[in-house]
C-alpha positions in Angstrom: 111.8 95.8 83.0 107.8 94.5 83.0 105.4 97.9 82.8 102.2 97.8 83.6 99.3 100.2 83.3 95.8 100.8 84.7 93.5 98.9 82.5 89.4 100.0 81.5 89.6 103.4 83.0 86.3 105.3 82.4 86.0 107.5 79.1 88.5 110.4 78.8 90.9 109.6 82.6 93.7 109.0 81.3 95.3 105.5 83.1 98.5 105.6 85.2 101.6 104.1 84.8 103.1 101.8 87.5 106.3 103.0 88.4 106.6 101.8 92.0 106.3 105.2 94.0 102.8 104.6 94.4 100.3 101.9 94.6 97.5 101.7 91.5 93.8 100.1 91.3 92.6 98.4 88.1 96.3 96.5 87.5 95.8 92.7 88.4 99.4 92.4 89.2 99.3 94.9 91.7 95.9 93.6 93.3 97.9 92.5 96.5 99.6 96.1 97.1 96.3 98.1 96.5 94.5 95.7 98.3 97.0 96.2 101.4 97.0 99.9 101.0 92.8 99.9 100.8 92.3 97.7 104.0 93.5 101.0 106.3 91.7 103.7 104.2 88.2 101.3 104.5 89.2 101.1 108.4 90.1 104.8 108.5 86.7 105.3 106.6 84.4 104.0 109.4 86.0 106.4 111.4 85.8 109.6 109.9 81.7 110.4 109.4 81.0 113.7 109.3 84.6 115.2 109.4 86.0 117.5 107.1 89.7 115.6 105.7 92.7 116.0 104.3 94.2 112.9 102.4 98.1 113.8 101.6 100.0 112.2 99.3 96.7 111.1 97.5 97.7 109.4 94.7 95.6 107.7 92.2 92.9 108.9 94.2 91.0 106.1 95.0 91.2 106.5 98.3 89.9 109.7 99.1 86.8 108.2 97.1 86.2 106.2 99.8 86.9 108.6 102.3 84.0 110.9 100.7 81.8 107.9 99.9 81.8 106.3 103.3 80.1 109.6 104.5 83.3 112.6 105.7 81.6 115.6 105.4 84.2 117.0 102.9 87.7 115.2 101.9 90.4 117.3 99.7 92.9 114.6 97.7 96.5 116.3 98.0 99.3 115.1 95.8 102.1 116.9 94.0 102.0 114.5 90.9 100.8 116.5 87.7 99.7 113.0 86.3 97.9 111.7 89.3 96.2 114.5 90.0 94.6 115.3 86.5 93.6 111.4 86.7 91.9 111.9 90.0 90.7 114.7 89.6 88.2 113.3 86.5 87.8 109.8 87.2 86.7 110.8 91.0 83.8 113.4 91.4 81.5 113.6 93.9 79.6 116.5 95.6 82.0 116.4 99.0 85.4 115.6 97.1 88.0 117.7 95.4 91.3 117.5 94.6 94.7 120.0 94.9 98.0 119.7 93.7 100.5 120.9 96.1 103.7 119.4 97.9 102.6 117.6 101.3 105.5 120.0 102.5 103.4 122.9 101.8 99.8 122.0 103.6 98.8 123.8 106.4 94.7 122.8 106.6 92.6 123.0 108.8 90.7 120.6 108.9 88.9 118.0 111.6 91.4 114.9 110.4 94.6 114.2 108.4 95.0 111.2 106.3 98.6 110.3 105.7 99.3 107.0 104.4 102.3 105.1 103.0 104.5 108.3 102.6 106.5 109.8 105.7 109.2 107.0 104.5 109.0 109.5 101.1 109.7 112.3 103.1 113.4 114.4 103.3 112.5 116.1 106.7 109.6 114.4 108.1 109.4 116.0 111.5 108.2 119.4 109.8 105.3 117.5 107.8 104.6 115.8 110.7 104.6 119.2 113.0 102.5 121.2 110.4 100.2 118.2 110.2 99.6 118.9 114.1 98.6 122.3 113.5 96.2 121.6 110.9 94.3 118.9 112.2 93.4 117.5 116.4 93.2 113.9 114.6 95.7 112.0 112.1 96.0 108.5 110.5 100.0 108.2 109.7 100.9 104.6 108.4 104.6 103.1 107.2 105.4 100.0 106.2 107.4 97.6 108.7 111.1 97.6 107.9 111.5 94.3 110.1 108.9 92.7 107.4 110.0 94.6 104.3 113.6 94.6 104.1 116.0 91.7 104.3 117.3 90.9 107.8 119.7 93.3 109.1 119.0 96.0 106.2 118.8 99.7 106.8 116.0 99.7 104.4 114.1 97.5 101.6 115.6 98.0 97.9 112.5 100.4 97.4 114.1 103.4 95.8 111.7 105.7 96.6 111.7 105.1 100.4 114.7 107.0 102.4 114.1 105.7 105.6 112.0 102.5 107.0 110.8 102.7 110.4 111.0 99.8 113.6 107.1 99.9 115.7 109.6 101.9 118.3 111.2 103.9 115.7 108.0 105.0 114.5 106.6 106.0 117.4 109.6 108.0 118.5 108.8 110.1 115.9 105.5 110.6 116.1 105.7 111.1 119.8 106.9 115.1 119.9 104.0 116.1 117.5 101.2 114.6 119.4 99.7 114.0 122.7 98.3 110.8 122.5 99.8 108.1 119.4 97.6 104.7 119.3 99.7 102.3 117.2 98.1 99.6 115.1 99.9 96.8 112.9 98.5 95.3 109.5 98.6 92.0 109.7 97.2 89.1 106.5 93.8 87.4 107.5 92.2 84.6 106.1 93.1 83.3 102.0 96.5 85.4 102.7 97.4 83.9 106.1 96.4 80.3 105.1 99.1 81.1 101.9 101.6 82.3 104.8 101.0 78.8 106.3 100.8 77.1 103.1 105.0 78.8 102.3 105.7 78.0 106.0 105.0 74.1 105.0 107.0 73.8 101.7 104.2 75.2 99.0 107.2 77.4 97.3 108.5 74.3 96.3 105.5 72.2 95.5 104.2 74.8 93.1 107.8 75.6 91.3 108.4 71.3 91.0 104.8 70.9 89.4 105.0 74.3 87.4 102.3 75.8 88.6 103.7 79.2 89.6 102.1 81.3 87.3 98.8 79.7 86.7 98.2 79.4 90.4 99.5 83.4 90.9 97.5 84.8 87.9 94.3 83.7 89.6 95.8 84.2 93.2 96.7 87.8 93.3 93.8 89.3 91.5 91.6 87.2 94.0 93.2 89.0 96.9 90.7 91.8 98.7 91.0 94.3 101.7 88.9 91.4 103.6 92.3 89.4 103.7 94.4 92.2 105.6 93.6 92.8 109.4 94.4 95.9 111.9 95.4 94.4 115.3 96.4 97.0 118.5 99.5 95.5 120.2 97.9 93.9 122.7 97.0 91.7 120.2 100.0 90.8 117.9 103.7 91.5 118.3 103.9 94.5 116.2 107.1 93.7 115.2 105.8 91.0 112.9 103.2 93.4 111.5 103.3 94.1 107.5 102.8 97.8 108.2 102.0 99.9 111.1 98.8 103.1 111.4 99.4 105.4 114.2 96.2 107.2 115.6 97.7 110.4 116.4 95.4 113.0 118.5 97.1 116.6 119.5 
């Protein structure tokens, strides 16, 4: 098994390991997950001016950065993860951003908005998060990934171990439905250099590049190219969600 960890982190934060539970900045081979993940929190960003937020299941951290640098009045970083919080906690510090350990289970806010990305598929009883989410906040972002584009055809789930359940753009929305008055469901979709490569697979390039061995010179400089630019949010009006990569519900109480 290939390890990888977080390369020229700032003096004294101490880099993460990749272990697949959660997405990391500064590791080239994970450029196109952290990429994915940073296209909703820069969307979610734009949005959010002036409002004090939660970001659950934080992470690395580099998200609720963004959160607090794109102008929310105050944004607290949750995450239950002794390591990823010390390393957020230093390598992140600006006047309207701190950051708290404590289980996602356990928050109760309030605050003006709840940012809750990539995790509810983490989740053992996902209804009470989402319930206590609710009464914490009148606005959420919730996003999951698309089980009809992550796992094989027919699968329950994708071989992620740390996902127990993968949700359908119906499935999701069932859930979400009890806990909130209105839901607003988006799908993440690739845009420019990542849908010409969709095209480019659709025409043969898998076997062009493997016959001419280019497969890892052309992937080394591929994937760290990759930025949030190449991701796009459409409403369901205009894509079939059902196609989408993954899915961020605007949830308002």
């Amino acid at each position: 098994m290939t390890y990888f960890v977080q390369q020229n982190q700032p003096e004294g934060v101490p880099p993460l390991e990749l272990t697949g539970e959660r997405t990391l900045p500064d590791v080239p081979e994970e450029n196109y997950w952290y990429r994915r993940h940073l296209a909703v929190y820069e969307w979610i960003a734009a949005r959010v001016g002036g409002l004090s937020v939660a970001d659950l299941a934080c992470g690395e951290g580099y998200g609720s950065d963004l959160l607090a640098a794109a102008g929310a009045r105050e944004v607290v970083g949750i995450d239950a993860n002794p390591e990823a919080y010390e390393h957020a906690r230093l390598r992140y510090q600006r006047p309207n951003l701190s950051f708290r350990r404590e289980l996602v289970e356990e928050f109760r806010g309030p605050c003006d908005a709840v940012v809750f990305l990539q995790t509810i598929e983490h989740i053992h009883g996902p209804d009470a998060v989402l319930e206590a989410i609710a009464q914490a906040a009148p606005l959420a972002y919730i996003s999951t990934p698309n089980r009809l584009t992550l796992a094989p055809p027919g699968a329950e789930k994708s071989d992620n171990p740390w996902h127990l359940r993968e949700y359908t753009a119906s499935e999701f929305r069932r859930l979400l439905a009890p806990h909130f008055s209105e839901v607003r469901l988006l799908g993440l979709f690739h845009a420019r250099k990542l849908r010409a490569h969709e095209v480019a697979l659709r025409l043969g390039w898998d076997r062009v590049h493997k016959a001419l061995r280019l497969t890892k010179p052309f992937y080394d400089r591929f994937v760290p190219a990759i930025s949030s630019a190449d991701f796009r949010l459409c409403d369901e009006d205009e894509r079939d969600l059902d196609r989408a990569l993954d899915f961020l519900a605007v949830c308002r109480v």
